[in-house]
Every structure is written in structure tokens, then in C-alpha cells.
N, C-alpha and C positions, 0 to 999 in steps of 0.2 A: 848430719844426724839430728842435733839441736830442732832444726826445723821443724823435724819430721815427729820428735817428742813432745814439744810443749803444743799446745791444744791453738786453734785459730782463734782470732777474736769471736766471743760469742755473738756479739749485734748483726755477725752477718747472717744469722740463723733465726733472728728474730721475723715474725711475722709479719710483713708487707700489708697495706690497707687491700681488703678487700672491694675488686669492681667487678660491677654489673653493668653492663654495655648494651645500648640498643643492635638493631638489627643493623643498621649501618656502621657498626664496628663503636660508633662516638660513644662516650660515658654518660653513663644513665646516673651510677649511682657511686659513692664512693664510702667507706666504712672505715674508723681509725684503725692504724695498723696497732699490733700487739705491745708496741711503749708508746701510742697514743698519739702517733704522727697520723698526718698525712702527706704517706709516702707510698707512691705510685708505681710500682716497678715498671721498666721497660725493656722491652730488649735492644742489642746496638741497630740492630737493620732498622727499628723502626726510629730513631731518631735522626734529623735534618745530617747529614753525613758535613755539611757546611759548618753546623756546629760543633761537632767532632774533629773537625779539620782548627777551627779556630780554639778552641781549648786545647789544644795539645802545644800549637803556635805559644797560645800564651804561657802557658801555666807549666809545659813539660814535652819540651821539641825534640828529644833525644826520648820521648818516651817507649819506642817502641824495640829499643836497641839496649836500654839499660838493665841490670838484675835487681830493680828497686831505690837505687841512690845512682846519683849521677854527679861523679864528683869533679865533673864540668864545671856545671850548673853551681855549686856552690864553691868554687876557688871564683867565678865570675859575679857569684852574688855578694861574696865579700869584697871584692876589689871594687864593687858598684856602691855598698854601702862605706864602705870608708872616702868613695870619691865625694859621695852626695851629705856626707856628715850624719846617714841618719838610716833607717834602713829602709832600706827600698827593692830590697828583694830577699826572700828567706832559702832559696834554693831547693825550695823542698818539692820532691817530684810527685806527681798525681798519687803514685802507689804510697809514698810518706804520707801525705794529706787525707788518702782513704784509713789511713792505719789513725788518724789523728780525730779522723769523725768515728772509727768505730770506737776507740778506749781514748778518750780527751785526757790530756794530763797538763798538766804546770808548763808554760815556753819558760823550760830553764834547759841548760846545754843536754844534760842526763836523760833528759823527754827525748831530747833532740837523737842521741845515740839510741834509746831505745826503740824510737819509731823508723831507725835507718835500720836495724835487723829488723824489728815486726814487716818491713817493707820490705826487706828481703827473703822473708819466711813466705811471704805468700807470695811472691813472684814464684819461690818454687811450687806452691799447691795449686795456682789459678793460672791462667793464659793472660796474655795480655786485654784479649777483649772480655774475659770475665773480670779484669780487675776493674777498666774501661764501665763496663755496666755496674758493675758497684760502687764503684764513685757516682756515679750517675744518678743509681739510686736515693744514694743518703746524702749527695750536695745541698747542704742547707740553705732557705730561700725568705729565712723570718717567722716566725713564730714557730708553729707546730709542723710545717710546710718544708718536706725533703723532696730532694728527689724534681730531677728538669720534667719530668712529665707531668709531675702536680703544680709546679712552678710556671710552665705554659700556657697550664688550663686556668690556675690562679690570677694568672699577668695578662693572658690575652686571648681566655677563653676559646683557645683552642691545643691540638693534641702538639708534640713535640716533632713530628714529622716533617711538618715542612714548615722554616721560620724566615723571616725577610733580617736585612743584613743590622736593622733596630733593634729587634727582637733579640737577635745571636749575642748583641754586643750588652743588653742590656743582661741578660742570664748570665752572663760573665760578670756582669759587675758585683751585683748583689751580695754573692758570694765573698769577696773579698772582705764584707765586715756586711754580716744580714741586719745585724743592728740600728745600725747609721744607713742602709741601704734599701732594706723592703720596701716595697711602694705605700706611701704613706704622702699627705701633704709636706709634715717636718722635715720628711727625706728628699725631695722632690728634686732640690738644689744639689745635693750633694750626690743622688744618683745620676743626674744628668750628668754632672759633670766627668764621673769616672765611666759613666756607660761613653760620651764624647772621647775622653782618652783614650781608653783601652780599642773603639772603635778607630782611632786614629790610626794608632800603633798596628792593629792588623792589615789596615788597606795599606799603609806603607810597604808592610813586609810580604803583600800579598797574600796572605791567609784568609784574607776575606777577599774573594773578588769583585773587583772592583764593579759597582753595577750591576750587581747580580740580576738578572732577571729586569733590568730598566733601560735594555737597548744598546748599551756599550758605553755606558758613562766613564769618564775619568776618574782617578782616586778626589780629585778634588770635590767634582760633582756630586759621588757616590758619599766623599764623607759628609759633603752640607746637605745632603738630602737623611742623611739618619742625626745629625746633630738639630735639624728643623724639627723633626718626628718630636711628639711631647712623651716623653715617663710617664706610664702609670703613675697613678698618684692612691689607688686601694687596690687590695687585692678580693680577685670574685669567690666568694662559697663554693666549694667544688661540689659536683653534681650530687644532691640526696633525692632522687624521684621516684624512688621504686624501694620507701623502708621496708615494707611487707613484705616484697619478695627478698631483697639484698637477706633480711634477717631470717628469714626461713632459709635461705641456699647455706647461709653459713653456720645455722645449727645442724644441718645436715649434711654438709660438709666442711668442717671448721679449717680443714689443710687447703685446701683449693683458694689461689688466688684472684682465679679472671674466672666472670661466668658471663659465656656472649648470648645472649639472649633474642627469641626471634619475635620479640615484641616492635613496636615499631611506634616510635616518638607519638607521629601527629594521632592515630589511636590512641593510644593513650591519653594524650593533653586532653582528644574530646570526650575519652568517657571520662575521667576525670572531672573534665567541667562539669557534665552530664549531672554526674554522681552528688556533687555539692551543690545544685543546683535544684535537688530535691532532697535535702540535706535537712534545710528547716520545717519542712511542710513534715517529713517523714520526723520529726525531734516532738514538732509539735503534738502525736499522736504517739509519743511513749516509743517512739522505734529509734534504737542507738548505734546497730551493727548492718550491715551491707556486704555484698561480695559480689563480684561481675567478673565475668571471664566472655573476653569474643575472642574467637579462634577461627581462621579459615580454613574451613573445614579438607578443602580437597587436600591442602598441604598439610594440614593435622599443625600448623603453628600458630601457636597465642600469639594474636596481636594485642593484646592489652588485658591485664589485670590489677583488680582491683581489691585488695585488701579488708576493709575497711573505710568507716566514712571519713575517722581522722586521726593519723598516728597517733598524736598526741593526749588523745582522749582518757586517759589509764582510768577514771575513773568508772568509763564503760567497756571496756577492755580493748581500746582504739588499736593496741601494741600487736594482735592477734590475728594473724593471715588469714582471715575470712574461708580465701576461698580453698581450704583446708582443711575446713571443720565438718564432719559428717554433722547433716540436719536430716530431721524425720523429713521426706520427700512428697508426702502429699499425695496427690493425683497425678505428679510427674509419670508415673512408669506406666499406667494405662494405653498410653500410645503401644508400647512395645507389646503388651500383652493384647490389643487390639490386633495387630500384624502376626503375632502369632496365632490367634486363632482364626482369621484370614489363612495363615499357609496352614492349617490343622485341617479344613475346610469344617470349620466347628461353622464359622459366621460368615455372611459377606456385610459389606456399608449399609446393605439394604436389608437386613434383614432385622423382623421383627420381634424384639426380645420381650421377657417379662421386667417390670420394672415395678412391683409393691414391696410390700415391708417382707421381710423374710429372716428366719430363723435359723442359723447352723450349730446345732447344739447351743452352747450358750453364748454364743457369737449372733449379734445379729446389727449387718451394717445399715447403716442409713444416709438417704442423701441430704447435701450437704445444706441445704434450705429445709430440707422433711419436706419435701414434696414429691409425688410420684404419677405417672402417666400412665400407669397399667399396665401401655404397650409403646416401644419408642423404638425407633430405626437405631441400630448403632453405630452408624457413622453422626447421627444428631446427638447419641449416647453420649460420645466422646465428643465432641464438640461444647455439649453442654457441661460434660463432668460427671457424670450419674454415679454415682456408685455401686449400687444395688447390682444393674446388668452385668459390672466388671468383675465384682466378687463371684454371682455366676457361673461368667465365663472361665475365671481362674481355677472353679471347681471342676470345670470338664478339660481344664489344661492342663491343670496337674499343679500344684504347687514348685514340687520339685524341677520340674521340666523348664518353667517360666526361669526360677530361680538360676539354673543354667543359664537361659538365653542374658540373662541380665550380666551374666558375668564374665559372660564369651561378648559382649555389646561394650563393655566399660567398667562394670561394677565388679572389678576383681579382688575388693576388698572383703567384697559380700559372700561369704564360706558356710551359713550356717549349719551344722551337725542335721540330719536329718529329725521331722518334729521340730525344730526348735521358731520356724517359725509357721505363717497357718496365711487364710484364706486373706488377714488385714493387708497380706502386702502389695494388693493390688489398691489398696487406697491411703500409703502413708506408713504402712510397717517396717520399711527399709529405709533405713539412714544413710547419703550419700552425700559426699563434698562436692562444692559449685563445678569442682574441676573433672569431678565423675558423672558429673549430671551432663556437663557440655558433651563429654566423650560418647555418654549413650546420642545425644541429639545429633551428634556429626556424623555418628552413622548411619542416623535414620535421613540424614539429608544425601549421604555418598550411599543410597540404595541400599542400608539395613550392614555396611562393611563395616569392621570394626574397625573403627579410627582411634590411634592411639595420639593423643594429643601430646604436644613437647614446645617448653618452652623456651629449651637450650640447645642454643644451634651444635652446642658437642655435647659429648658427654663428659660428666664431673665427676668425680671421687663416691664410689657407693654409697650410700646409708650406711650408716653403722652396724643395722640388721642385715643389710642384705638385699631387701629387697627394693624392687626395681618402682623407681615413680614415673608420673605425668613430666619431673620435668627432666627425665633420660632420654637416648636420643633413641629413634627406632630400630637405631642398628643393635644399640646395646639389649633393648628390651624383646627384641623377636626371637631371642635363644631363652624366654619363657613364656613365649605364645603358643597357644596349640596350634596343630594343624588346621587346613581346611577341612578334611574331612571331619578332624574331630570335634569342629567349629557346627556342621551341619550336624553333625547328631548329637548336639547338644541344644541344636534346634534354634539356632540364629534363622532368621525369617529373610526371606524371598525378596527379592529387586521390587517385585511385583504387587506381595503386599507394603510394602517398604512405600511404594509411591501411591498408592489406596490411603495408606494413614497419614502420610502431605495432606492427600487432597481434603480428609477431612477438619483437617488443623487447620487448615484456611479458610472455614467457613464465618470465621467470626473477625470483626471489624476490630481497631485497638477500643478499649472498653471507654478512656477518658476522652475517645472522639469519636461515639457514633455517627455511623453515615457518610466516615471521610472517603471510605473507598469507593464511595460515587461522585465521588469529584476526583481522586488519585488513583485509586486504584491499585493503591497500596496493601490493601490484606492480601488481597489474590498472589503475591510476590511474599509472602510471609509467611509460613505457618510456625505457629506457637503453643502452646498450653500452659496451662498455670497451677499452678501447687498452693495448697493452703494445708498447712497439718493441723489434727488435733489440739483444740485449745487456744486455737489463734499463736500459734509462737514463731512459724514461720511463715513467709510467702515467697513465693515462687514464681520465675516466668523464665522458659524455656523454650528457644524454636531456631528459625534459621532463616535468613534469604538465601539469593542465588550466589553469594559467595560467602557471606559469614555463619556461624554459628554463635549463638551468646548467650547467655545464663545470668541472672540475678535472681540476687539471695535477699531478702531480707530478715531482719528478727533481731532479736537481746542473746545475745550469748548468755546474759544471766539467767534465760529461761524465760523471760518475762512476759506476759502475754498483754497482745494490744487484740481490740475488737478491730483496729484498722490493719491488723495483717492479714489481709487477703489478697490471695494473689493476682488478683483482677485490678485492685485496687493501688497495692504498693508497689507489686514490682512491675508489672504491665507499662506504666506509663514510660519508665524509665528504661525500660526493654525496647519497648518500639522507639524512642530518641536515639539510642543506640543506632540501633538498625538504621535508621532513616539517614543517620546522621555520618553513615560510614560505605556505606551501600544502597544503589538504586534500586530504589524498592519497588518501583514500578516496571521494571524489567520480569518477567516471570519466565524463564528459563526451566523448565519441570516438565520433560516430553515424556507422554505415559514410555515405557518400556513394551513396545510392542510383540518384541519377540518372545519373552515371558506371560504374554495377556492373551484372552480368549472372547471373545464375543457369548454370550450365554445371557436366554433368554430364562425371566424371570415372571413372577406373579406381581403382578405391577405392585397388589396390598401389602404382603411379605416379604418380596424379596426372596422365598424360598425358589427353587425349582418351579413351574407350574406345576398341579394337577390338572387330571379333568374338570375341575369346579372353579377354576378360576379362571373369573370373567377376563380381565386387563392382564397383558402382557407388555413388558418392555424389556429393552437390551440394554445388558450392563457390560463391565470387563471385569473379569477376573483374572486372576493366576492360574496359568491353564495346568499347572500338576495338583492345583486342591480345590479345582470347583465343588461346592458342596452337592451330597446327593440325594440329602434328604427332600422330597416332595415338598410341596407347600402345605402344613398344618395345620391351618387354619381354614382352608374351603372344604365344604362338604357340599357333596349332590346329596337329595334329598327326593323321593317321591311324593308326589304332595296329593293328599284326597281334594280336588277342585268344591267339594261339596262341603265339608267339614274343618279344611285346609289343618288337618292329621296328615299325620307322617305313614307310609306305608309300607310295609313289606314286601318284597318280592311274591311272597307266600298268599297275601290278599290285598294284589291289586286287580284280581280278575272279578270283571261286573263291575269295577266304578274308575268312575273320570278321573286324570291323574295329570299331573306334570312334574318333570323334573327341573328341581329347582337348584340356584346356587344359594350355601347361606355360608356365612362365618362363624365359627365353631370357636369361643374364646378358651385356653387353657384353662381348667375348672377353679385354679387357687386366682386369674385376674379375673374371671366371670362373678366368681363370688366376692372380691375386694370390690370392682366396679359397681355389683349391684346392691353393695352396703352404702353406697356412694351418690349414685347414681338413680339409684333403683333399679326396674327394669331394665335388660340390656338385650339386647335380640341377640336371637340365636334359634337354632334347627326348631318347630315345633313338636311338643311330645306325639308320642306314638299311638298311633288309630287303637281304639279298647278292642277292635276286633282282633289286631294284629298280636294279642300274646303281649309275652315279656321281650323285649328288645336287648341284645346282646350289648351293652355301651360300649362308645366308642373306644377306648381305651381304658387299660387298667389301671389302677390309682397311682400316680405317681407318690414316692416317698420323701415328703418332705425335710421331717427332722427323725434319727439323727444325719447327718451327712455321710457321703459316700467317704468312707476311707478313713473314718475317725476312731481312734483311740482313746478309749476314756479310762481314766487312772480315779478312781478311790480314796479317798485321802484319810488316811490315820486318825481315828478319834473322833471321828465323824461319823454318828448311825446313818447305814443305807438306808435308810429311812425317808432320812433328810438330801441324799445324793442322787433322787431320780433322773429316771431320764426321760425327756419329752420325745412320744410318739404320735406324729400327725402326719396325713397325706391327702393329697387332695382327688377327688373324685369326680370322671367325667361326668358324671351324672349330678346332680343337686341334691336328689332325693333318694339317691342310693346309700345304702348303710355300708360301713367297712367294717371288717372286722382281724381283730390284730394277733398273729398267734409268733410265740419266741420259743425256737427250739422243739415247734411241733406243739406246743402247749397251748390254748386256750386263753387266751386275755380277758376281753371284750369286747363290746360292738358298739360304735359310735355312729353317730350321724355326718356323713358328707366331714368337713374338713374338719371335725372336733378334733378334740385330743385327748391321748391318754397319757397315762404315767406308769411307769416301771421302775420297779427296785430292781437295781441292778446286780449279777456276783460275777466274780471275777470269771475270768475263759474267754472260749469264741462265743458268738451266738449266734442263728439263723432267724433273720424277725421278717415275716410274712404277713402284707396285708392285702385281704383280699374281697372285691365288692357282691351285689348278690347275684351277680352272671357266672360268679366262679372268676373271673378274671384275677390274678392276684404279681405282685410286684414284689422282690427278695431285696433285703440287705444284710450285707457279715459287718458285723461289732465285736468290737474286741477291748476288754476291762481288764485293767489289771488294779 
């Protein structure tokens, strides 16, 4: 009953050093235990069963048959110690000596009877091979060092599993006085000698067999071949290679012991070297903090991550798991939104977009040099980085829609309430951590699937909130994945545009070695992009070969901006080393998806569909469920007066010489930037004075405000002061527009002027319309 009232020793309930283990089971990292050991737990299976067999030989040979005390054992340790004058043996059984390392007390008789019941109290609460592994545990080994597994790795740098017959005898020794005994020079003599005894003593009695594993040697052989073997003479630093991760697993799961990890040594060692290898160059230019994550992507397992540039750092916040921290993302997420509006069939690579300055209410992006092209293909769009075309595109995708796709791709941290965010997040509005950033790119490399990346081969103890991370395992985290289907209508993107925006991420060479890919041929096996946010504070470079995925971060956690954070600049170089350095990069593996593509014949200038007016045609692929269907926009046939080369009507071409001509018809808001620019810029010629007034080509597009915008009022501010900008642009140059809201009367401007409006709260209907009568709507809405 006794037993069963007074409470167990509490040390056995103390918390065990936490490890983080490579992918081949071995220890990556080790953490002090909760009274500041390093103490390694193990289980029985996995220790040398040879040295289990010889510790029980020596220390407690009746252990497996006694209830705690064996009082064999000590009527023969005293008849030994009165033979030998002196003591030479204490009788005390494993299960006493476990009771003796958890509650140490005084060697006086009274210890001695208290530790033969605590020895009997927990033979009734534990098995024998639970008392076995607790001993095992907390055998002390010198200094702060418990436990044969930490003692293995400490002594011979490797795990406790399998030990030669040196090794067995020398773990036994120590033990007997860790003092006089750890591997040390001063000890060296005195361990030899008792690791030689106690090794004696067991090939004698057979507990060590003799030649274990050396062909079938004699005891005699077998003993002078472990009495030759030299003692350690220090003991090794047990494994710390992975602080950043080891401390993040364990503020998020502080109970969990073992976290086996599917990182993998020599990865790691090379980005590592990698990483401090552009450690000063990036210090020298004000940059303190770093994060890398490569992941192979088909299996979704990190092969290595990288924290930070140096744990130790605290004065630049070295201590802080990098790749953990939401960063503003730059021009990272364009890819995605390029693939979506490929499957929307908004766009194809080739087609020919607007690229000037532009205005969305009081938003107005810019690219990232201030420089603009007028008109630029969008797969060179993105290649180059533009921004302008991608804000754009994000208008005709939807904010909301995109927003989805990001968070059915990787970004599931990314919730925001509807409004809360706008048009920026197609160039750096969206904060994402290095390890949500790989996740969108692993699936743009496994054909647009969402790949949930994990860095632990099982799964560990939850968050404390609940919810599920990168480093859970797939099994745990798919009972809060959506469906497929609910995956497609939220508009994750197509195989098809999926390998359209590879191909255009591989148009560009690494930036710190132009022109290597014509001697390697290494970009064509790469595609990447780069991120630079606002203000220079972060950079970015993001892409994939044919097996890995990888991510570098750079920037100041304190916010700090360098004019050298760009992503071309800082994290590029160290990205492609990576890659290069892990993976053949000359290998390109990336077969288009033919069973999703289409053959479709285009306008060789736009990329649009052909019309009748376009001269050049060529053959592209598409994704055969969203080839676009809009015509080519930009050719116009034209009847031309041979005599006055005036534009003609159907109406009066009879009685004069004509041909029909092909011209390019520029959108009226790039005709008019380019010919503030440029000057003249060709285009249709105006209309024969016999032919009337001419219907224009189209009606005014509406530039500001934007499609779908809400404009709020703000308290204490005269409407006065709150207008809102009214502009649209006009096919025509010299056509007047004129603006009416709600049916009302504005004014009339010239070609792309602008107007202003005091605005009042409600809906509104604003209508502008040119002098053909053609006219263009948009609904506003004020509160």
C-alpha cells in the first residue's frame, strides 16, 4: 500500500535534452535538458543489447528476478569486503543505484535502507526494462553528460547502438567514479586502467564475447586487443547544427522530445557554407539577417534550412528563425497571377499589354526603375518585373479571386476580410515567410499542385493554438486542406499555364554572371524571380530546378533599409550557388504538358488571335480550356484614297483609286504617352473631308476611377477637398469627351483631360461619352 501512496521520485519526470536528428536518423542537434544536463534518452531496443548484457553481468546479474534488493548480492558483497579489508563491492542492485541517481543522499546505513524500499517501490510501478532504460538514462558520464547515449556520442562520436567490446568496457567504467574517470588527460591512467579490469572480468565470465565481431579470437586475444585500444582522453560537444530550427520546434512544442527531421546533412553543411560565404560582402552593405529554405519539391521535404546568418549575433537579432518571419514579398507573387490570367484567358506570353504610368483612384503604381515601354509582351513583362502590366492584370482578375489562388498555392496564413487589401498586391502588398514563399514555388514547379512542404518526418505535438504548420507531416495537415474541387474554384491554375510561366522564368541568365548560360546552360534548367519591396528592406530570389525548390531572404529584421537590397543583387547570387551547388543544372527536365496545350495561331505583333489586318502570323501553345478570344486589337484595315492617301468610307469610295491597307491602331492613353515622348507615332490616317464625320473606333475607355472601387469620406474633411479624379481615354486625339454622373451634366474635356468631382455619399452612375455618341459606364459607390 506504502508504495502505492508516497509519490515516485520526481527527476524521473524531469525533462529529457531535446534532439533534432538528420534525415538519416543521426543527431543534428542537442538542447540541455530541463536541470541543464545533457541527457539523451533512449530506448532499450536501440542500445548495443552486448552492453546490456555486460551491465547487468557486472553491476546486477540476478537483475531480472529480484523485487529491487538482492540480498545475495549483498551477504556476498560483504563477505568480499571483510575478505579484501576494504570495500570492493556495495551490493547495491541497478534498481538501488537508479533510486540513488534520482534522490542522491549521504552513503550512511539509513540512505542505504531507504534506497532498498525506494528500490522496491518502483519495481512495483515500472517493468524491469522501464527501470533498465532509466538507469540508462541518467548514468552519469562527468560533467553535465547523463545518460549512455549522450555518453557514446560524447566518447566516440557516435549513437549507442552498436559498440565494439572497447567501447562497452570503457562506458562501464566511468560510471564507477565520473570524477576520476571522464575522458580527460589527468584521467587517462586511471580510466585505462579500470576500463582493462572490468574488461577482464567480463571476457572471463563470458558476458563479453570473446572477439566479438574479430573472427573468433580467444579471451586472451580479445582482452589485449581492447587493453591496446587507447581511452579517450576529451570528450566531443554533442551535435548543436540546427539552433534555429531545434529553438523554434521547441517553443512550439516544449513537451516533445525527438523531432526526426527530413533535412539532410550534406545540404545543409553546403548551404550553410553558401550562406557565410556571402556573409561579409552582404555586412559590408548594411544587410544583417538571411533565410534559405531548399526543399525537393516532388517529395515537399526540406533539405536544408537556414535561419539566419549567425546564431550568436543578438545584437542583430542572429537568435530569430528567419525563415519564419512574414516579409513584404515584392514582385514574388506575379508569377502566380501571370498563370492565372493565362487560365482566365485574360493574357497569353505573347501578348501585347499597356505599360505607362497610370492611375487607380489614388493609387498609382510604378515600375521599379520608372521606366516604361508603352507596349511589352508579357511573358518579357515578367521576366523583366514591370509592374504597371501586373497591377493591370490584377484589375481584370479580381483582387479577391488572385487572393484565393495564393492561399489554396501556400499562403494560408493570408485571410484578409474582404477590402482590406487592393490592387498593391500584385507588387509587394502581401507579407510571406521564406517557408510560404518556397511552398507557392514548389507548386509552380509540380504543375501549379499545391505542395505542402514539411520538415519533419512525423508529426509533433500541435501549436499550442491549434493550428497546423510547414513543419506537420502531410498526413496530419490534409484533414484541413480543401478539396479538389474546392481547390479549382478558388482558382488554383492549370498544368498548362503552370509550365507557360517556367518557361518564362527562364528567360533570364543569373545576373552576377551574364552570358554563362552560353557556355553552361544553366538558366534554361532554372527558372527563378526576384523580389525587392518597398524602400529596399527586403530581397528576394525564388525558383526551382529539376529537383529542388529554394528561397532566399534577405534584409534587417530591424527594418533597416540598404540601397543594396535588391533582389537581383543580394539574394540572386546566393540562390543560383545553391542550386548549382545541389543540383544539375544543366539537366532541363520540363516537357510542355501536351495533353492540356493547343496549337493556336496568333498575330505574330500582339499575340492576340489574328484579325483580318494582320499581316504575320505564328504558332504558339496554349492551354486548350482558356485560349483567349478576343481578336487582335491593335490591326486595322483601312481604305486608303491612292490620291490623297485619306481614309475612306465605304459610303465614298465610288469614283476614286483606293487600297486597302494594314495599319496599327495604338490604345489612345499609349498613343498619346508615346507621342508626348516620341512625337509622331503612326497610326490609321485621318478621314477623307468628303467622307463626313467618322464613327471612332471605339468608345472611351474609363480610366480613373477604377472598376469596383469604394470610396469612403472621411470625417472633418470638406468635400471639397475629397474629389475624385475623372479621366478616360479617347480613340480618337481630337475627339472631345464629355462626363455626366447620375444623368447629370459635368463637362467636356479634350481627348485624355481630366475632370474633378465632389463627391456625396450613395451609388452613382458616371458616363463618358465622345462626339460619335459612343459612350462607356461605371457604378461608384461613396460612403
Amino acid at each position: 500500500m506504502a508504495a502505492h501512496l508516497v509519490p515516485l521520485p520526481e527527476r524521473l519526470s524531469v525533462r529529457d535534452s531535446m534532439v533534432v536528428t538528420w534525415r538519416d536518423g543521426s543527431t543534428a542537434h542537442v538542447l540541455l535538458s530541463g536541470d541543464d544536463k545533457q541527457r539523451i534518452p533512449v530506448e532499450l531496443d536501440r542500445v548495443d543489447p552486448a552492453y546490456v548484457e555486460a551491465l547487468i553481468a557486472l553491476e546486477d546479474e540476478r537483475f531480472w528476478h529480484h523485487p529491487g534488493v538482492d540480498p545475495i548480492a549483498i551477504v556476498r558483497a560483504a563477505w568480499s569486503n571483510v575478505r579484501y579489508g576494504e570495500v570492493v563491492s556495495g551490493g547495491s542492485t541497478i534498481t538501488m543505484q537508479l533510486v540513488r541517481l534520482l534522490e542522491p543522499r549521504p552513503r550512511t546505513l539509513g540512505s542505504k535502507m531507504v534506497e532498498a524500499l525506494r528500490a522496491m517501490q518502483l519495481e512495483v510501478h515500472m517493468s524491469k526494462e522501464e527501470i533498465l532504460e532509466a538507469y540508462l538514462r541518467f548514468v552519469p558520464y562527468g560533467g553535465n553528460r547523463e545518460g549512455i547515449e549522450t555518453a557514446s556520442l560524447a566518447y566516440f562520436e557516435q549513437s549507442a547502438e552498436v559498440m565494439s567490446d572497447a567501447q562497452i568496457a570503457t562506458l562501464l567504467a566511468v560510471p564507477q567514479n565520473p570524477t576520476l574517470h571522464h575522458p580527460s588527460e589527468a584521467n587517462a591512467e586511471r580510466l585505462e586502467k579500470t576500463r582493462n579490469r572490468i574488461a577482464k572480468k567480463l571476457f572471463e565470465e563470458g558476458a563479453l564475447s570473446a572477439g566479438k565481431g574479430g573472427g573468433g579470437l580467444s579471451v586472451e586475444e580479445a582482452y589485449a586487443q581492447v587493453a591496446a585500444e587507447e581511452v579517450p582522453v576529451a570528450m566531443t560537444q554533442l551535435p548543436r547544427r540546427l539552433p534555429h530550427l531545434a529553438f523554434w520546434l521547441r517553443a512550439r512544442s516544449p513537451e516533445e522530445g525527438r523531432f526526426e527531421t527530413t533535412l539532410d546533412r550534406y545540404a545543409q553543411a553546403t548551404v550553410e557554407e553558401l550562406v557565410d560565404a556571402r556573409r561579409a560582402v552582404a555586412e559590408t552593405h548594411g544587410i544583417h539577417n538571411t533565410a534559405v529554405v531548399v526543399a525537393e519539391h516532388q517529395t515537399g521535404e526540406i533539405r536544408a534550412l537556414v535561419g539566419n546568418f549567425d546564431f550568436s549575433d543578438a545584437r542583430h537579432g542572429g537568435q530569430i528563425a528567419g525563415f519564419d518571419v512574414a516579409r513584404s514579398t515584392g514582385s514574388l507573387l506575379k508569377p502566380f497571377l501571370y498563370a492565372q490570367g493565362i487560365d482566365d484567358g485574360l493574357i497569353a506570353p505573347e501578348h501585347l499589354e499597356s505599360d505607362i504610368p497610370v492611375t487607380y483612384g489614388t493609387y498609382s503604381p510604378e515600375n521599379y526603375n520608372y521606366e516604361y515601354s508603352g507596349l511589352v509582351r508579357m511573358d518579357d513583362a515578367l521576366a523583366r518585373s514591370l509592374n504597371v502590366p501586373f497591377v493591370n492584370l490584377l484589375g481584370e482578375v479580381g483582387v479577391d479571386r488572385f487572393q484565393s489562388t495564393l492561399r489554396a498555392l501556400g499562403l494560408r496564413r493570408f485571410n484578409p476580410r474582404p477590402g482590406d487589401t487592393g490592387l498593391s498586391i500584385a507588387v509587394g502588398g502581401v507579407e510571406a515567410t521564406p517557408v510560404e514563399v518556397a511552398e507557392l514555388y514548389a507548386a509552380l514547379a509540380n504543375d501549379a499542385r499545391a505542395t505542402e512542404l514539411r520538415v519533419l518526418a512525423k508529426a509533433a505535438t500541435p501549436a499550442q493554438n491549434g493550428a497546423h504548420t510547414v513543419f506537420d507531416t502531410v498526413s496530419e495537415r490534409r484533414k484541413n486542406t480543401v478539396s479538389d474541387t474546392a481547390k479549382r474554384d478558388s482558382g488554383v491554375v492549370s498544368s498548362g499555364a503552370a509550365w507557360l510561366t517556367r518557361q518564362a522564368l527562364r528567360r533570364r541568365d543569373r545576373p552576377d554572371f551574364p552570358g554563362r548560360a552560353r557556355g553552361t546552360g544553366t538558366s534554361g534548367a532554372i527558372h527563378w524571380k526576384t523580389g525587392t519591396s518597398s524602400g529596399h528592406k527586403d530581397a528576394w530570389t525564388a525558383g526551382s530546378s529539376s529537383r529542388y525548390t529554394a528561397v532566399v531572404w534577405m534584409g534587417n529584421l530591424t527594418n533597416s533599409p540598404s540601397t543594396y537590397l535588391v533582389g537581383s543583387q543580394a539574394a540572386a547570387p546566393l540562390f543560383f550557388d545553391i542550386l548549382e551547388a545541389l543540383d544539375d543544372t544543366t539537366r532541363l527536365d520540363d516537357p510542355m504538358p501536351n495533353e492540356v496545350m493547343t496549337e493556336v495561331e496568333v498575330c505574330s505583333f500582339s499575340g492576340h488571335l489574328p484579325s483580318g489586318a494582320c499581316e504575320h502570323i505564328e504558332e504558339v501553345y496554349l492551354p486548350t480550356r482558356s485560349v483567349p478570344t478576343e481578336r487582335c486589337p491593335y490591326h486595322v484595315e483601312v481604305d486608303v484614297d491612292l490620291e490623297t492617301g485619306r481614309a475612306l468610307t465605304p459610303r465614298c469610295r465610288q469614283g476614286r483609286e483606293f487600297e486597302t491597307r494594314s495599319f496599327v491602331q495604338l490604345p489612345p492613353d499609349v498613343r498619346r504617352w508615346m507621342e508626348e515622348r516620341l512625337g509622331d507615332v503612326s497610326e490609321p490616317p485621318p478621314m477623307h473631308s468628303d467622307c463626313g464625320a467618322a464613327r471612332e473606333a471605339a468608345p472611351p475607355a474609363i480610366a480613373s476611377p477604377p472598376p469596383g472601387q469604394t470610396l469612403v469620406l472621411m470625417p472633418g474633411i470638406p468635400k471639397e477637398r475629397q474629389k475624385v479624379l475623372l479621366q478616360a481615354h479617347a480613340a480618337n486625339s481630337q475627339s472631345q469627351l464629355s462626363w455626366f454622373v447620375n444623368g447629370r451634366f459635368l463637362g467636356k474635356v479634350d481627348g485624355d483631360d481630366t475632370l474633378w468631382w465632389t463627391p456625396a455619399q450613395g451609388e452613382h452612375e458616371l458616363v463618358v461619352m465622345n462626339t460619335a455618341g459612343q459612350a462607356s459606364r461605371r457604378k461608384l459607390v461613396v460612403r
